[in-house]
N, C-alpha and C positions, 0 to 999 in steps of 0.2 A: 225166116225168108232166106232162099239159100242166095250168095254174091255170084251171078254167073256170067258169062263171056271170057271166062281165062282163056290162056293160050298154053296149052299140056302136049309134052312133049313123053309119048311113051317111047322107051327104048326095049322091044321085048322080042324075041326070036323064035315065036311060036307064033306063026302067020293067025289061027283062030284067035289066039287071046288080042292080036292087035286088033283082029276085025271086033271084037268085046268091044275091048276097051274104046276105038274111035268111034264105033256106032253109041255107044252107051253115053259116050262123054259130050259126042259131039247134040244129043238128042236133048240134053241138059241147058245145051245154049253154049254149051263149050265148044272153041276152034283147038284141034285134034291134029301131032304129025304125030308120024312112025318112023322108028330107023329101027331097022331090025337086026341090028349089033352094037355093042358098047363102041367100036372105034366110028360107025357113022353115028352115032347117040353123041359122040363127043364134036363130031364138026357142025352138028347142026345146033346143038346144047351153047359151041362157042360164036356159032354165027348169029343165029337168031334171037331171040329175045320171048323166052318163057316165063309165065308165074310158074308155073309147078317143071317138074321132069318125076314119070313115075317109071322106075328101072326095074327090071330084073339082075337078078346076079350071076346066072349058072348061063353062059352066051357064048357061043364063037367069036373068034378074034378078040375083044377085049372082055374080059365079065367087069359085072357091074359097080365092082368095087374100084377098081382102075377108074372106070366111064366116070364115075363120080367125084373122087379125086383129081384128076384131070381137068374137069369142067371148075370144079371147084378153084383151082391153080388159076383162070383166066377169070372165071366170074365168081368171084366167095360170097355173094350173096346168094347165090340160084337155092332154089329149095325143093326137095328131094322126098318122095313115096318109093320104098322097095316093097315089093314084090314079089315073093321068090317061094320054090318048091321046095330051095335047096340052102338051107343055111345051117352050119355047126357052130358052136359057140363062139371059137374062134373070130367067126364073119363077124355074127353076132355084136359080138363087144366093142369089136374095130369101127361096127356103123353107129352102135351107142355113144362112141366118141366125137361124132363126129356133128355137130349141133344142128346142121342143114338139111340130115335126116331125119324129117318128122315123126315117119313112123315105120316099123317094117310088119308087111303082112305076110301072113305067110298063103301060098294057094291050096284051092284054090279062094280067094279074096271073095270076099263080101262085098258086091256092086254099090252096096247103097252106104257102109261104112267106108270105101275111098271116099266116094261123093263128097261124104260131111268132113272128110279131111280135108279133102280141094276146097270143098264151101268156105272153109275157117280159114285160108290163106287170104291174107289181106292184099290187094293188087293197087302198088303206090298211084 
């Protein structure tokens, strides 16, 4: 039985995969925003109050490496799905270090393996 009503905060700069992502999520039972850059992913990340933030990396104005550290800098609990077309090893190992990244997909992503990622999030 999946745990649904989170509040998912995609940060993704590819207006289709937003409209994916908040129609898919929100049809689940989930409540769905979109910033569609890493520096608005980071005012809404530090204003508002999400279970999950699923990011891309490859963004104007901030990528999603930055968006994530940042958010992390004011809330270190927040927890994090990447999502990305574009990762070298490099990215890679930097998000491996980093424990609030659950998991990183690569696109284009399997709708129904996010899901069971977001499902498994516990929401205090």
């Amino acid at each position: 039985m999946e745990n649904l009503g989170k509040r998912i905060l995609v940060i993704e700069d590819e207006e289709p995969l937003q409209d994916l992502y908040s129609e898919f999520f929100s049809r689940k039972g989930h409540t769905v925003d979109v910033a569609e850059n890493g520096r608005i992913g980071f005012r809404k990340g530090v204003t508002f109050d999400y279970d999950i933030i699923v990011c891309d990396l490859h963004m104007p104005e901030w990528n999603g490496v930055d968006a994530i550290k940042s958010i992390l800098l004011v809330k270190p609990r927040c927890l994090f799905i990447v999502v990305t077309g574009y990762a070298d090893k490099r990215i890679a190992d930097e998000l491996r270090a980093i424990p609030e990244v659950l998991r990183v997909f690569s696109k284009p992503a399997d709708m129904h393996s996010l899901l069971t990622c977001i499902s498994a999030v516990s929401v205090p």
